[in-house]
N, C-alpha and C positions, 0 to 999 in steps of 0.2 A: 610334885614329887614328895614321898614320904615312905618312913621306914614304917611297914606294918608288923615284922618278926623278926629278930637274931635269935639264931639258933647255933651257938658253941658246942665244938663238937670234939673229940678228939681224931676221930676215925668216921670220914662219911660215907656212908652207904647208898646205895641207890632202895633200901628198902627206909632208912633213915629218911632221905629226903623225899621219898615218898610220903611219910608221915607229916614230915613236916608242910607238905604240899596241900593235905588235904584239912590241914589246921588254917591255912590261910586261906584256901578259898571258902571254905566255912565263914570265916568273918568277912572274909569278899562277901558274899554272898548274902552276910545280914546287914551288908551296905545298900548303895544306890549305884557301886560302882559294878560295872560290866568286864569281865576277862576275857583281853584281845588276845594276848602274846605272854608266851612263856620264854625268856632268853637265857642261855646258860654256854659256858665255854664247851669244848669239846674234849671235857674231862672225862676220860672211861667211865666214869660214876654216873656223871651227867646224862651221857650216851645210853648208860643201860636205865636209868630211869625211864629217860623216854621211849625209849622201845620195849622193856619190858612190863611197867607198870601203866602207861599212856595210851601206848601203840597198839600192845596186844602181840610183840613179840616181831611185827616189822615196822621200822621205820615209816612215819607220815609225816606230811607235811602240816598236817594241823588234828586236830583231833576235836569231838562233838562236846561240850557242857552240854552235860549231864541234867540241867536244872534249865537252863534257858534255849538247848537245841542250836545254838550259834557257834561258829567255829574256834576253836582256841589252837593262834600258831605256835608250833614250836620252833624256835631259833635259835641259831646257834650265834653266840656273837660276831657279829662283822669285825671287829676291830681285832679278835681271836684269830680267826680265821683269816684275813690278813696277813698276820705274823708267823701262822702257820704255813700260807703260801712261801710266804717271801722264805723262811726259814729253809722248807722241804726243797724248793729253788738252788737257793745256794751250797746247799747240801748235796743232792742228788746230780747238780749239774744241768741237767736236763730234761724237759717235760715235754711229751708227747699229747696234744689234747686230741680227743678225737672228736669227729664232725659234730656239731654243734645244728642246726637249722638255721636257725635265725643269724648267727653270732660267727663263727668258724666256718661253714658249709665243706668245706675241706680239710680241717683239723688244721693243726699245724707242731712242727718240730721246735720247742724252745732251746737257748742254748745260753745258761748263766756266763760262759764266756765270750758271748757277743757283747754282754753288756762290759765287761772287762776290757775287750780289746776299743770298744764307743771310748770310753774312757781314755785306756792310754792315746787312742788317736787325738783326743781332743786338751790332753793334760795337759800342756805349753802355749794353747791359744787363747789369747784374751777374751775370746767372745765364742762362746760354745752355744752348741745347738742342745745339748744335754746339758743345761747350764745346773739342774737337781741334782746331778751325781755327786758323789764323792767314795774317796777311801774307805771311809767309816760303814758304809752301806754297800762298797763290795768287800769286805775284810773287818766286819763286826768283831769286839770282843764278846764274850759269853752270856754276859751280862745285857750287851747292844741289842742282842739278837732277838730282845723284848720290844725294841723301839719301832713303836709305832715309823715315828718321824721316816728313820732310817727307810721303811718298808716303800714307806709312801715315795722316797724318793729314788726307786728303782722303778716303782710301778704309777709312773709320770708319765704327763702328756709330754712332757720336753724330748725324756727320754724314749717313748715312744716316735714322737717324732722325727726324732735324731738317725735312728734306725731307718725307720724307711728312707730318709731322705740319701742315706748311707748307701741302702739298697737297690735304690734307684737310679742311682747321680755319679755314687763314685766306685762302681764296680763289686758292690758288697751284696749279691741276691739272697745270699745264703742267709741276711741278718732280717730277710722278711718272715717268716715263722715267730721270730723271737720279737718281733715290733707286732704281730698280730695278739701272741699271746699276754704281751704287757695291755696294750691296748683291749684286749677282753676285759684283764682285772681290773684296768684303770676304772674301765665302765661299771665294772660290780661294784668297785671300792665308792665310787661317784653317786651311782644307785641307792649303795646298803647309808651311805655319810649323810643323805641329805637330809637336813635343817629345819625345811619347811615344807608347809602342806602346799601352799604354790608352784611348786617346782613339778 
């Protein structure tokens, strides 16, 4: 890893960091190194670069170099987007996903206060099946609401598990939507996190 450009700025533009895009693949370019991945938050700026300077005005999943004919992805950060789930979650209350193929084939109803009432069922017992939960991660302060940590430990296998077993075992069916739809992110967060090229 290494730093090739800082570019201070006061105000950034998507036509700015356009400029400054095509200054770094230029010395890309009179390297030996090859451009797989472009990653960026899901900052309006960010967003209209790659759509309108990239994409050509719709969203891609990867776009052509220009010079070598090889796919360049555009990404958005996982660890971003993460925080954005878990945030828009707690926020909104409630997520509807809709059918999915591979992953949902029936969508499902999420419901941020199943994982609230998992919790108070379990607050008093020494040995919890959502043992990842806590306060801090349903009742963040302002500040929290950046924590990674915190995100991670809603969108848990514990926690996930705890759900179904709720839902199955002691009368809770309604809490299967919301153990389906942790269990999707779990798997993207598990997906987008991994470490090594073995896996």
């Amino acid at each position: 890893r290494d730093i090739v450009g800082i570019y201070p700025m006061c105000k950034l533009t998507a036509e700015k960091q356009n400029s400054c895009y095509m200054e770094v693949l230029k010395l890309l370019r009179s390297t030996s190194f090859n451009i797989v991945a472009i990653s960026v938050d899901n900052a309006s700026t960010n967003r209209k670069f790659f759509i309108d300077y990239l994409c050509g005005g719709v969203l891609k999943t990867h776009v052509k170099d220009s010079a070598t004919g090889r796919p360049i992805f555009l990404i958005f950060d996982p660890v971003h987007a993460l925080k954005n789930i878990y945030n828009n979650f707690q926020t909104r209350k409630t997520i509807i996903c809709p059918p999915l193929v591979n992953h949902l084939p029936n969508g499902c109803h999420a419901k941020f206060e199943h994982i609230e009432q998992l919790f108070k069922l379990e607050e008093s017992m020494s040995l919890k099946k959502a043992h990842a939960l806590n306060l801090a991660a349903l009742r963040p302060k302002s500040i929290e609401k950046t924590s990674v940590k915190l995100a991670v430990s809603i969108f848990n296998e514990s926690t996930r598990d705890a759900l179904y077993y709720y839902a199955s075992h002691e009368g809770k069916p309604e809490w299967t939507g919301t153990a389906y739809f942790i269990s999707f992110i779990f798997k993207l967060w598990s997906v987008m996190n991994v470490k090594t090229c073995t896996k």
